[in-house]
N, CA, C and O of each residue as an XYZ file, in Angstrom:
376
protein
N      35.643    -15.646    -18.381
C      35.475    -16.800    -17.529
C      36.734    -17.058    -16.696
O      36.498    -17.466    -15.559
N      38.375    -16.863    -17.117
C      39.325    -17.125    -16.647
C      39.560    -16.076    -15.651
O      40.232    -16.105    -14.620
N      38.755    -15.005    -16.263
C      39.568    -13.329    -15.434
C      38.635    -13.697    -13.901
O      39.056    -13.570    -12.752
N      37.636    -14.049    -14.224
C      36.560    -14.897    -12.734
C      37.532    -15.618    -11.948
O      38.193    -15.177    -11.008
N      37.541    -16.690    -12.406
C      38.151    -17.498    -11.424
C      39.134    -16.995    -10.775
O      39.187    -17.325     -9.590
N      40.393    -15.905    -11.379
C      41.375    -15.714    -10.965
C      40.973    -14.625    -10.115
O      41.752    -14.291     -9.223
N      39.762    -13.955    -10.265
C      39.326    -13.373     -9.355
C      39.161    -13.584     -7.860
O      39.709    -13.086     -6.876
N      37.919    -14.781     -8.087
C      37.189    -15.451     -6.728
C      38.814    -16.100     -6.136
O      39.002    -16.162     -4.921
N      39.693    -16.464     -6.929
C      41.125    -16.946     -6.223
C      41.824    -16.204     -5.023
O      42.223    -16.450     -3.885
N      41.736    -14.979     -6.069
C      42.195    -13.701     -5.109
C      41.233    -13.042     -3.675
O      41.709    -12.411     -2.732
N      40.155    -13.323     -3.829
C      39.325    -12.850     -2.904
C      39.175    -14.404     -1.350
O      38.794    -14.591     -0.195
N      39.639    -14.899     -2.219
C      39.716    -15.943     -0.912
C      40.854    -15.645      0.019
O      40.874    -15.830      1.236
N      41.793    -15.157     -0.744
C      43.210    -14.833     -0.116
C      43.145    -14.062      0.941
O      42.446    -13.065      0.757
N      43.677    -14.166      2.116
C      43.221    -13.037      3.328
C      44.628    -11.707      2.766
O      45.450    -11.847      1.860
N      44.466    -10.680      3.575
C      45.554     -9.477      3.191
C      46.794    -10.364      3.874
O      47.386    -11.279      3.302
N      46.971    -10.033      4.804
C      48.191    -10.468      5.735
C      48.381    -11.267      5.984
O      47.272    -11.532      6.448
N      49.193    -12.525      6.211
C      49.049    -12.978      7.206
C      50.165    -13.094      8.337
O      51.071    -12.321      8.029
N      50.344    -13.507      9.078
C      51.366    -13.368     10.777
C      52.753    -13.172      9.517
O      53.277    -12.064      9.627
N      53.140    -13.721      8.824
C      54.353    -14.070      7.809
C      54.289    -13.191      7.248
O      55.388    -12.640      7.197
N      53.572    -12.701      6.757
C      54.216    -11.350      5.890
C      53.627    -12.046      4.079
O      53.755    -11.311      3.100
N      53.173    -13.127      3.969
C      52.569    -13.461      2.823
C      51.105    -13.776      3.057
O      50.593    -13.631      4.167
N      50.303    -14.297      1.786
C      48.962    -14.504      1.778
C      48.649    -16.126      1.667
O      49.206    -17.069      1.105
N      47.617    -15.986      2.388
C      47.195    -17.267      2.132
C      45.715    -17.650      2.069
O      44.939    -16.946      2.715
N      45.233    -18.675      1.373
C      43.749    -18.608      1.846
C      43.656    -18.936      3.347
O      44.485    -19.424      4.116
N      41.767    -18.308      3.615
C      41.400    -18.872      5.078
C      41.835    -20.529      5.451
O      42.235    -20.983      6.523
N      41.716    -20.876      4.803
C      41.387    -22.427      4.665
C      42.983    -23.120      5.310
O      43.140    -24.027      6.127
N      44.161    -22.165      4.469
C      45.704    -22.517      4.165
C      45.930    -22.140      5.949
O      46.286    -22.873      6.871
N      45.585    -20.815      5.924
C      45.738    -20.352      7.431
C      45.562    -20.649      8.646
O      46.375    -20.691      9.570
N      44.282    -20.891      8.617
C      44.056    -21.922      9.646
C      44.313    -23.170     10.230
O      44.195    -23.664     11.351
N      44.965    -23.772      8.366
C      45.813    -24.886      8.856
C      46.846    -25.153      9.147
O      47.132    -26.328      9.374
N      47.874    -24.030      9.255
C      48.629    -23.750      9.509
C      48.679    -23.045     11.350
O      49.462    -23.295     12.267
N      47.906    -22.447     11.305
C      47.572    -22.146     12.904
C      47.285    -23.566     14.040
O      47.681    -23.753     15.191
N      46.434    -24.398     13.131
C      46.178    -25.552     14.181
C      47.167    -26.390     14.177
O      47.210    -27.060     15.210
N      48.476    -26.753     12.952
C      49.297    -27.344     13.060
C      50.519    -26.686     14.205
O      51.333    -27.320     14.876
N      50.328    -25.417     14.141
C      51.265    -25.132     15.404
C      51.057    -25.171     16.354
O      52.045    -25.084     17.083
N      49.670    -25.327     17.059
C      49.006    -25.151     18.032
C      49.325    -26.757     18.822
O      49.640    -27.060     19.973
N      49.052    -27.602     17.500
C      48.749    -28.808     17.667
C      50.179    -29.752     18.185
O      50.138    -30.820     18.796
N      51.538    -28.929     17.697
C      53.019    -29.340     18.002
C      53.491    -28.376     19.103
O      54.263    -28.774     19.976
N      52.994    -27.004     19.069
C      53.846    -26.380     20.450
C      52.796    -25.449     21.341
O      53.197    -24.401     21.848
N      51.338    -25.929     21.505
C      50.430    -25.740     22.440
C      50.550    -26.492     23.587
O      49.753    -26.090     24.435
N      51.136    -27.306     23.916
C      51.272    -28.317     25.047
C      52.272    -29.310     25.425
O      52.629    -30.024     24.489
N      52.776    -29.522     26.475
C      53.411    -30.932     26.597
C      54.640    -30.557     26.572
O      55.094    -29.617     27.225
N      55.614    -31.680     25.376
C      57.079    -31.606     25.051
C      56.955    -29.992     24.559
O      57.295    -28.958     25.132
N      56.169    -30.286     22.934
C      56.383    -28.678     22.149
C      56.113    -27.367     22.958
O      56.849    -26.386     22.852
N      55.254    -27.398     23.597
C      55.739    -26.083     24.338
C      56.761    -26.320     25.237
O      57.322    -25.243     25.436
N      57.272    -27.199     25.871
C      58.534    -26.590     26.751
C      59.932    -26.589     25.260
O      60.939    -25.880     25.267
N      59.655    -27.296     24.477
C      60.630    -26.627     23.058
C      60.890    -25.365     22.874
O      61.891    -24.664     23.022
N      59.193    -25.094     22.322
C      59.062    -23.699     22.183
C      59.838    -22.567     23.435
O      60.708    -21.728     23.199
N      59.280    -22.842     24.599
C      60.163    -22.011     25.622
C      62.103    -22.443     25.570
O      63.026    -21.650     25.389
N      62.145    -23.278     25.698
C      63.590    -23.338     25.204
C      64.202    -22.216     23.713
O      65.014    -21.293     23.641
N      63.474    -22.782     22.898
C      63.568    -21.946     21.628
C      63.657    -20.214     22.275
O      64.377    -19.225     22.137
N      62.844    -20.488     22.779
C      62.442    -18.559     23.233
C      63.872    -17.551     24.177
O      64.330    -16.419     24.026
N      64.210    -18.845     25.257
C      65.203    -18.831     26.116
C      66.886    -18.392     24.949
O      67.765    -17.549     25.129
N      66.717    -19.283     23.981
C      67.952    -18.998     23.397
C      68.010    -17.977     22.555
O      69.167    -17.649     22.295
N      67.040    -17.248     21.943
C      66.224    -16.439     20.338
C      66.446    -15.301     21.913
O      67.302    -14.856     22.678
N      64.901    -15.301     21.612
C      64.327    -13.597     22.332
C      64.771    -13.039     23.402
O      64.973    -11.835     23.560
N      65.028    -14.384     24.601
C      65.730    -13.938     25.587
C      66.952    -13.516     25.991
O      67.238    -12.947     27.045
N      67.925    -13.948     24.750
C      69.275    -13.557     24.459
C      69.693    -12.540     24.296
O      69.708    -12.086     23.151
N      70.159    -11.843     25.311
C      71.100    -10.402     25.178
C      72.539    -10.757     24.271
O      73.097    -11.851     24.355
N      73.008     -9.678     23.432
C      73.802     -9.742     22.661
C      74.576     -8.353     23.229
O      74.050     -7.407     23.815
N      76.303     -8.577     22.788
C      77.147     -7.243     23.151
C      76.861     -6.632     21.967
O      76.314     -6.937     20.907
N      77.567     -5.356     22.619
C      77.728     -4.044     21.465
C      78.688     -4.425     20.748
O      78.795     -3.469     19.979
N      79.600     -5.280     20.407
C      80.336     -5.284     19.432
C      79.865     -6.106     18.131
O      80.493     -6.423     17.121
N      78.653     -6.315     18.485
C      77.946     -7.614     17.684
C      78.165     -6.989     15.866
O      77.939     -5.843     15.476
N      78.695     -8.250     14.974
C      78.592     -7.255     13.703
C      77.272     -7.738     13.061
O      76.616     -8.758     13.275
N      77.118     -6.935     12.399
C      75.587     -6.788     11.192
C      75.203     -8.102     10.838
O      74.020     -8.442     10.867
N      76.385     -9.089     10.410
C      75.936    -10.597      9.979
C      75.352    -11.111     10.978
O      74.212    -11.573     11.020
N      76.520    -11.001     12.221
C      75.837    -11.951     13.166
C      74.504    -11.460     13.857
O      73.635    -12.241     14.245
N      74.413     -9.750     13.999
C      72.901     -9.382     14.140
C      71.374     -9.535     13.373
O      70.240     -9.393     13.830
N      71.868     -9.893     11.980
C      70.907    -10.129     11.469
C      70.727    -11.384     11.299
O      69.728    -11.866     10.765
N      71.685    -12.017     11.743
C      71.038    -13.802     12.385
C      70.420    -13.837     12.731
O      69.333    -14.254     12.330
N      70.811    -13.273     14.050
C      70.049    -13.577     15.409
C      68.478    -12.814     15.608
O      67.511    -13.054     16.331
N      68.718    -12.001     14.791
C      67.293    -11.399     14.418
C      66.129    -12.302     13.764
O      64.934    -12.553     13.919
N      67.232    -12.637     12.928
C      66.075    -14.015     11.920
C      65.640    -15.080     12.867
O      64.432    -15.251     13.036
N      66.433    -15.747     13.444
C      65.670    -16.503     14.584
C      64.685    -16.291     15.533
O      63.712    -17.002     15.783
N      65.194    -14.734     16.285
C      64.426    -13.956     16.895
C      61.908    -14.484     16.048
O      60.886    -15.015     16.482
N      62.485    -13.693     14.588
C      61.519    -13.386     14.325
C      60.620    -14.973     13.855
O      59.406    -15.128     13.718
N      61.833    -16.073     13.679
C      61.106    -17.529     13.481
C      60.787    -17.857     14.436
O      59.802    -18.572     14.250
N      61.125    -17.754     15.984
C      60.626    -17.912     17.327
C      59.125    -17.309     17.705
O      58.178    -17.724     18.374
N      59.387    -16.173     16.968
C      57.774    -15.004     17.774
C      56.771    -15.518     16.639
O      55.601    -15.444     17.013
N      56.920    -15.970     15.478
C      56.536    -16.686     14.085
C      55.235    -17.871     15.216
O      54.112    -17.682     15.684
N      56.096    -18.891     15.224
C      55.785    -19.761     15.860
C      55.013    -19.448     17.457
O      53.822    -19.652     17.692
N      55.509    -19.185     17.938
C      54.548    -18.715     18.996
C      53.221    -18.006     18.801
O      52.162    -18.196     19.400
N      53.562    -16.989     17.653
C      51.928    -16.203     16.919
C      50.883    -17.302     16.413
O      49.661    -17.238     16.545
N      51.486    -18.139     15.917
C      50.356    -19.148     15.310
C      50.009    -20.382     15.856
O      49.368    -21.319     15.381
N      50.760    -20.154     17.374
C      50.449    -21.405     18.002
C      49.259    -21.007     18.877
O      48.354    -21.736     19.282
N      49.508    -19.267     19.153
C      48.410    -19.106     20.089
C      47.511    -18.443     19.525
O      46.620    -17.959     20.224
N      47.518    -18.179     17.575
C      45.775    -17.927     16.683
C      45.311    -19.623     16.463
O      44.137    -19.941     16.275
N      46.264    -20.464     16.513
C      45.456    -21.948     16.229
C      45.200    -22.624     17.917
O      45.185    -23.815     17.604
N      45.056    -22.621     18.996
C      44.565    -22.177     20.119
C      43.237    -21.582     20.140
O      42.210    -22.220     20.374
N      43.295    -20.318     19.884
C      41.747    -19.791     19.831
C      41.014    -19.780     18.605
O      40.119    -18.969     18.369
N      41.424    -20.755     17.759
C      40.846    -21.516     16.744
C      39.899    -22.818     17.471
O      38.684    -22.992     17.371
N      40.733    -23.499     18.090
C      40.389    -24.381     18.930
C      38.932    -24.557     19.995
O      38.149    -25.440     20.347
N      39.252    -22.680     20.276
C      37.864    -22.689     21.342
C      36.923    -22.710     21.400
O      36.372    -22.698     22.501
């Protein structure tokens, strides 16, 4: 009866999701419309483009060391994060 449930648990879980962890449909989607819902329009998207302007659009020198590259990477990838689930909770929307 327990090995069930923990079953049907697991089968709700989608494989991937944009993050690199699982979540149910249910978790996902709410998570898609909450981004959609803060940086689909208005202030939050010109944020978001700001955000983007300083992250993705940022050229870095060759002397850059490993710490500070793998900063700027991490931001990089919390920027494109946010933008991915602003525009799957978007065509959630439609």
């Amino acid at each position: 009866m327990v090995n069930d449930k923990i079953k049907d648990k697991l089968k709700e879980k989608i494989n991937a999701s944009v993050d690199g962890r699982s979540y149910t449909v249910e978790v996902e989607s709410d998570l898609n419309s909450k981004a959609n819902a803060l940086f689909g329009s208005g202030i939050g998207k010109s944020f978001l483009q700001y955000l983007e302007n300083i992250t993705t659009n940022n050229i870095h020198g060759a002397g850059l060391g490993i710490e500070s590259l793998a900063h700027f990477e991490g931001q990089r990838w919390i920027v494109a994060l946010l933008k991915h689930r602003t525009e799957m909770g978007r065509k959630l929307g439609q």
